[in-house]
N, C-alpha and C positions, 0 to 999 in steps of 0.2 A: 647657500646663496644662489641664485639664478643668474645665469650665463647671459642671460640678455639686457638692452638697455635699451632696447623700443620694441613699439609693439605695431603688428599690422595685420590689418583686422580686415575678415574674410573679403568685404566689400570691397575694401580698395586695392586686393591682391586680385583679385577678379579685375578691376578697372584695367589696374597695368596690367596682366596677362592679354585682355581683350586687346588693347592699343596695338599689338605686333602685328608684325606682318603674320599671316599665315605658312607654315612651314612647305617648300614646296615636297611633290610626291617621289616617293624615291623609285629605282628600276622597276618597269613595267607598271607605271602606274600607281604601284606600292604606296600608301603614306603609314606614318610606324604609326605603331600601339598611340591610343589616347592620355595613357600615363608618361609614355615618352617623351610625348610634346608638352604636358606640363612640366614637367621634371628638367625639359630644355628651358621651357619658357621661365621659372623661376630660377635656374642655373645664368640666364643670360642678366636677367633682371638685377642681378646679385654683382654680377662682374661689370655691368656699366653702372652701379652703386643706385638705380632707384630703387632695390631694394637693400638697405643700409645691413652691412656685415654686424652681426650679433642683431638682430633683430629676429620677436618671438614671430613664429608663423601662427597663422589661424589653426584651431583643432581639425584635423581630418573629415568630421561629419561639418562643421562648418564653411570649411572651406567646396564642402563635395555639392552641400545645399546653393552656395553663391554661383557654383560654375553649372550648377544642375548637372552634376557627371556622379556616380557614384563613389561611396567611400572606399569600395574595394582602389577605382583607379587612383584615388589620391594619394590612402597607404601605399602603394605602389609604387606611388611617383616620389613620396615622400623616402621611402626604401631604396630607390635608388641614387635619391641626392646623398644620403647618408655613407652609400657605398661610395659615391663619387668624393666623398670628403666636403661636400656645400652641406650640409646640414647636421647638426647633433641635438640630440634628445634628452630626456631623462625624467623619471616617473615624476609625478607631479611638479615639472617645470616644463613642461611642454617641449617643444623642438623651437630651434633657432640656428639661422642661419650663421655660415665660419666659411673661408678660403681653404682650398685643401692642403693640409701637413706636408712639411716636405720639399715645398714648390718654395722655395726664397723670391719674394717681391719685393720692387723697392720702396721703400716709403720714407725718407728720409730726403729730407729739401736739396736741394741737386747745387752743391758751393760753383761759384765762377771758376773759371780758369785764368790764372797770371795769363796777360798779353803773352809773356815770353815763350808760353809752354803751349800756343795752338799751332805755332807752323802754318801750314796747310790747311787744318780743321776750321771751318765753316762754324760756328759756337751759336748754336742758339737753348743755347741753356736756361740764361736769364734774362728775365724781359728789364733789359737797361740799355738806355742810348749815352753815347759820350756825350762831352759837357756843352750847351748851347754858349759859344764864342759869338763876340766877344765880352759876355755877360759876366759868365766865373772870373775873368782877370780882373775885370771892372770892380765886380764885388767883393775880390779881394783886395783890391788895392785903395777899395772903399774903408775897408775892415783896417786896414793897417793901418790909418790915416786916423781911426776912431781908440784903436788900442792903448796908448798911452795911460788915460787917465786908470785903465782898467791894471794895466800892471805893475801903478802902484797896490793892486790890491790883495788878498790870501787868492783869488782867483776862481774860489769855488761858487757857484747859483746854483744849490738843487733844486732850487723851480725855474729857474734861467735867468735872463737877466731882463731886468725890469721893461728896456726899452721895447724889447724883442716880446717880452708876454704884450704889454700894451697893444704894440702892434697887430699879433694872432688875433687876440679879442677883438679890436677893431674889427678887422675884415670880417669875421660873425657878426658883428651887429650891423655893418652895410649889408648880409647879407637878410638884415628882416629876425636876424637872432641875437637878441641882447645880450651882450656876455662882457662883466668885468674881468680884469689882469688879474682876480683872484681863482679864477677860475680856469685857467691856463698854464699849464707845469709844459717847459722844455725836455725834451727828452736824447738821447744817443740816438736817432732815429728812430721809424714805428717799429721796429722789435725792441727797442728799447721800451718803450712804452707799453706795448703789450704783454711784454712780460713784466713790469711793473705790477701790470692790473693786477692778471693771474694770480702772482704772488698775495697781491692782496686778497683778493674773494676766491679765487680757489686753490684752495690749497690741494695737500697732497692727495687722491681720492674722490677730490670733487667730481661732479659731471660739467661737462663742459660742451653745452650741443654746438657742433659747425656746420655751416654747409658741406652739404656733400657734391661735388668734387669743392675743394677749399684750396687756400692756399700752403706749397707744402712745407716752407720754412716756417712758418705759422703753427700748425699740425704738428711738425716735429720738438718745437719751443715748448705746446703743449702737453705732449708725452714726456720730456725730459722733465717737465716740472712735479710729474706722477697724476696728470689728471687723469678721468676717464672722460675721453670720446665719445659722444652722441651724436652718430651722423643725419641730418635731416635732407634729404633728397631733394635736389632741385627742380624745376619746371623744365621740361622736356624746351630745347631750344633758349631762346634768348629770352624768354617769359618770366623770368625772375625767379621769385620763390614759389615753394606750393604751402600757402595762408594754411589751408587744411591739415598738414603735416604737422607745420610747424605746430599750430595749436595742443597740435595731439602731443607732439613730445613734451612742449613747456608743461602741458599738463599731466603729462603721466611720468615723465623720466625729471622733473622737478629741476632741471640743471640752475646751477649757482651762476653759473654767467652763459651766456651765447654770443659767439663771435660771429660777425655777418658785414661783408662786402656789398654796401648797395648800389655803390657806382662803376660802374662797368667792371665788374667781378673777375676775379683773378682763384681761376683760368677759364670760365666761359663767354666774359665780355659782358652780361646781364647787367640790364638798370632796369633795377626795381622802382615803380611807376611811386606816386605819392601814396594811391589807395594801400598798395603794400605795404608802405612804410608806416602810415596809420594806423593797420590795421596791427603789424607786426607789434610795434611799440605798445599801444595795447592789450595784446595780446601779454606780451612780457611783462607788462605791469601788473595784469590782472595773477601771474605763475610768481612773482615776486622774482622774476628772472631780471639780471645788469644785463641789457645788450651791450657788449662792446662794438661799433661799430667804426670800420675802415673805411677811411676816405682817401688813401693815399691813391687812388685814380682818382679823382674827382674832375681835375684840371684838364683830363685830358678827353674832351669830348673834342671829337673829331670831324663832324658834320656842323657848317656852321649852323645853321636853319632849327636845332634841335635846342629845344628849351629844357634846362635841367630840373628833375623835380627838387622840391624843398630838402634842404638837409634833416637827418633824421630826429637830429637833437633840437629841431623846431616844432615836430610833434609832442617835445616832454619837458613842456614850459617850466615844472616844478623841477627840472635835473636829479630826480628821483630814479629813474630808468635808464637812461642815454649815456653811456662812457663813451667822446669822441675822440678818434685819434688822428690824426695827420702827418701830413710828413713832403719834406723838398725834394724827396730821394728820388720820385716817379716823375711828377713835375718838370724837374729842375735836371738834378745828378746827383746818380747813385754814391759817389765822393763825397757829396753833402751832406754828413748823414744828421740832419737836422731833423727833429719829429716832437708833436707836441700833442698832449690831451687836451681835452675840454671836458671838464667834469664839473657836479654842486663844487663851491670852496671847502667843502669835509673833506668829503675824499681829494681833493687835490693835497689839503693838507698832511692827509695820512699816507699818501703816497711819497712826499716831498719826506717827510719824517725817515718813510721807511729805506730814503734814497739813500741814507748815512751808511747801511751796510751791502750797499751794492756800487754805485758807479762817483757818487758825490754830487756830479754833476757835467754837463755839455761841455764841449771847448769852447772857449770862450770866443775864440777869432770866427767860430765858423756858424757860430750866432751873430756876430757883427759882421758878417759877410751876408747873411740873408736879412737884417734887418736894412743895410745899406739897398738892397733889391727892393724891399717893403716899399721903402723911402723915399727910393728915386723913381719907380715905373719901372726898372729895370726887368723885376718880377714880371708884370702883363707882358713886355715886349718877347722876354725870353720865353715863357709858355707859351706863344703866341707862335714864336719860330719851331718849338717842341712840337705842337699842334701840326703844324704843316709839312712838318719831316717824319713823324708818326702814321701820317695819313698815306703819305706817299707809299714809307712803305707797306703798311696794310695792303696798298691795290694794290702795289707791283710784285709781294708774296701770293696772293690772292691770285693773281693771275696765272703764277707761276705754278701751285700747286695743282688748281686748276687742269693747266695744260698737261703736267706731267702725270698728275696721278685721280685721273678722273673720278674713278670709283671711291676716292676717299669723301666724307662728308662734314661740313660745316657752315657754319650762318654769322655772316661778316657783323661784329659788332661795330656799335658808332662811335666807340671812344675805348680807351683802354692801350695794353700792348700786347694784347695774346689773343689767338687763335684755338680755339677748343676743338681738335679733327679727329674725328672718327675715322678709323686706319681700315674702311672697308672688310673687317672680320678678319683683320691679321691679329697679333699678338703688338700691342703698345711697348713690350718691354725686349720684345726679340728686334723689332722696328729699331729700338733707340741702342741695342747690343749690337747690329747689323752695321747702322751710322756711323759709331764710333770707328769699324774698319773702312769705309768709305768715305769719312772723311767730316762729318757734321753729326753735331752733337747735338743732341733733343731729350727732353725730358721722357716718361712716360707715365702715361693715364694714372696706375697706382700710387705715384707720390703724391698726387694728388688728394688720395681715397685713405680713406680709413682702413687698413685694415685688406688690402688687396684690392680696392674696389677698381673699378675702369681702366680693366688689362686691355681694350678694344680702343685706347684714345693715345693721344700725343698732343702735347702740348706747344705751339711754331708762335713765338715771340714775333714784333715788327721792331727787328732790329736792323735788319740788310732791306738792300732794297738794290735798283738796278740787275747787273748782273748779276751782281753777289746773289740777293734772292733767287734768280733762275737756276743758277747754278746750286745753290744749297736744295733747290726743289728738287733737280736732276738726280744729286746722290740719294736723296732721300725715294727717289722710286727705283733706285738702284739697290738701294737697303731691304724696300720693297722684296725685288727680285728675288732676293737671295733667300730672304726668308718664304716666300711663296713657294718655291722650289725645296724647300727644307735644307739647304746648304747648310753647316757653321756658320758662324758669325764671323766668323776669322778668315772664311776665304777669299773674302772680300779684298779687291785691292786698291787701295786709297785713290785718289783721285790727286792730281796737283792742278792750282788753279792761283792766278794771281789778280787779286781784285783792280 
């Protein structure tokens, strides 16, 4: 069986190779060997994930004909990725790219921290803001006021409770998308939901293409479930998807389902235009591929003046392609963990069926706590207050990191709660080893990635803002320091700070 699960073909390994900067010249003028600078250039491409880990390379004479350089410099270059551990071979399966042995990267969703256990620590871990007051007490006290009639009952809704699906559906079909209560299953939140799906269409083995960088509790839901990963490379910046890619995977690597963030993507902030979402959906239909598609940013666009495109499950009128998910969690609060699908009525049904050997069902109060929000405006008023405490801090991180650590790079999304920053050609994961002694806590780039991908990024939540942001930016170029210098991580000395 062949070690790879896409394929990348001479032409477009040329495109990305051309796009980089040119390498500058080393002592006296010196620039190294021609197979060096490809064997960098495909080494770098590899680690910020536009070229997806296990992906087959083009053959040596094809790839030497795209770049017009000889086969000798490609074997070459190819020869030394091999050495370096980015590359493995084998007689009629070509070569494909790997992370070198060895090196432990993190790839596992990065859990909160208990309030009680930060002390001092700065925590930008998870992109979640506490709860928009005075709405949660409201809608709980909405919720208690409704409970009665419900706890004369067994208490279980594996598709939720009736008034609550009503509801969901409704607000899709103000949105221009017709959608009955039968088509609406409540879930434990969106990893409730998404691993619902999974279980359903892909089972153990499946392919499963994600965006590459994706979300990493997501990614890790999916390896524990035994899927296989199929990374699809993003569009360099906030430009959404690359259409070209994806086509190529759904059709060569045939995945059973694809999971894809189009509203302000978690972790690079991208909103995929309508023409993408048309085309993607499409696209999927024509591979016989389920998009799973995550909306749980959706609510949070951040610029008034910005029109959002159509939802995606408006391009697949027949509900034949489109699994939609949602959730109060981003929105609202992380505490709520309210999340629901939009699926045909089959699969909602086969889901709701298969809910008997996993959770049963939602709590019951804390569906009557967001349908009381539905009901009242509560909902608008509260994302409304989200919105503008979101934004805030976006500029005043924004500012912050800015000021403190020029050289790193990134492109302000207009809605969402993450920052995607390129750590200036540090290490993402010595960065976030660094923090921890200094005092703030950051994801980095590989948890992200499939498979080792994007050691050069860090991922900075808009969770602080005022001071607190300046200050979590200060240790973080203080994290900087230590690691530019080649210090430990450890001799780092905390910092104490009182917000």
């Amino acid at each position: 069986m062949a070690q790879w699960t896409s394929v990348m073909g001479a032409a477009q390994l040329a495109r990305l190779l051309k796009s980089q900067q040119s390498r500058p010249a080393g002592p006296g003028g010196r620039r190294p060997p021609v197979y060096r600078t490809l064997a960098d250039g495909i080494r770098l491409l590899v680690l910020e994930g536009r070229v997806p880990v296990a992906a087959r390379l083009p053959a040596e004479r094809e790839l030497a004909l795209a770049l017009a350089v000889s086969r000798t410099t490609v074997a070459a270059a190819y020869e030394a990725l091999r050495t370096e551990g980015f590359l493995e071979s084998r007689r009629g399966a070509g070569s494909w790219t790997v992370v070198p042995a060895g090196k432990p990267l993190p790839a596992r969703g990065l859990e909160p921290l208990p309030p009680e256990a930060l002390g001092s620590m700065i925590d930008l871990g998870t992109a979640a803001l506490p709860a928009p007051e005075p709405w949660l007490t409201r809608a709980v006290r909405g919720a208690l006021e409704e409970l009665p009639p419900y706890a004369h009952t067994h208490g279980d809704y594996p598709a939720g409770l009736p008034a609550l699906r009503s509801m969901i559906a409704e607000r899709y079909t103000a949105r221009g998308i017709p959608t009955m209560p039968e088509q609406i299953m409540v879930t434990t939140g969106a990893m409730g939901a998404i691993d619902a799906i999974c279980h359903l269409f892909g089972g153990r083995g499946e392919r499963i293409a994600v965006e590459s960088p994706s979300y990493a509790n997501i990614l890790q839901l999916m390896r524990e479930a035994g899927a296989r990963l199929v990374p699809v490379a993003m569009a360099e910046g906030l430009a959404g998807w690359d259409l070209d890619r994806w086509r190529q995977v759904l059709r060569e690597a045939a995945p059973r389902i694809a999971y894809v963030v189009a509203d302000f993507h978690n972790p690079t902030g991208a909103l995929a235009d309508e023409d993408q979402r048309r085309r993607l959906v499409e696209a999927a239909r024509s591979a016989g591929t389920v998009l799973v598609v995550d909306e749980t940013m959706s609510e949070l666009c951040l610029e008034p003046d910005l029109e959002m495109p159509r939802r995606m499950c408006g391009f697949d009128p027949a509900g034949s392609t489109v699994i939609t998910v949602g959730s109060a969690s981003k929105a609202f609060w992380a505490g709520l963990r309210i999340g629901w699908v939009r699926a045909a009525p089959d699969v909602i049904r086969s889901l709701v069926a298969a809910r008997a050997y996993a959770d049963l069902g939602t709590p019951v109060l804390e569906q009557l706590a967001l349908t009381w929000l539905f009901t009242t405006g509560g909902w608008e008023e509260a994302v409304q207050m989200r919105r503008g405490q979101a934004r805030g801090n976006r500029d005043a991180l924004v500012a912050a990191v800015r000021r403190e650590l020029p050289g790193w790079g990134f492109e302000v999304p207009d809605g969402g709660l993450t920052l995607w920053v390129r750590t200036g050609g540090l290490s993402g994961s010595r960065i976030a080893e660094a923090g921890e002694r200094v005092g703030v806590r950051v994801p980095s780039g590989p948890r992200f990635g499939v498979d080792g991908a994007f050691e050069g990024y860090i991922r900075l939540p808009f969770t602080v803002a005022g001071a607190v942001a300046e200050e979590a930016a200060a240790r973080l170029a203080e994290a900087a320091r230590l690691v530019e210098a080649g210090m430990p991580a450890g001799n780092g000395t905390p910092r104490t700070f009182v917000a």
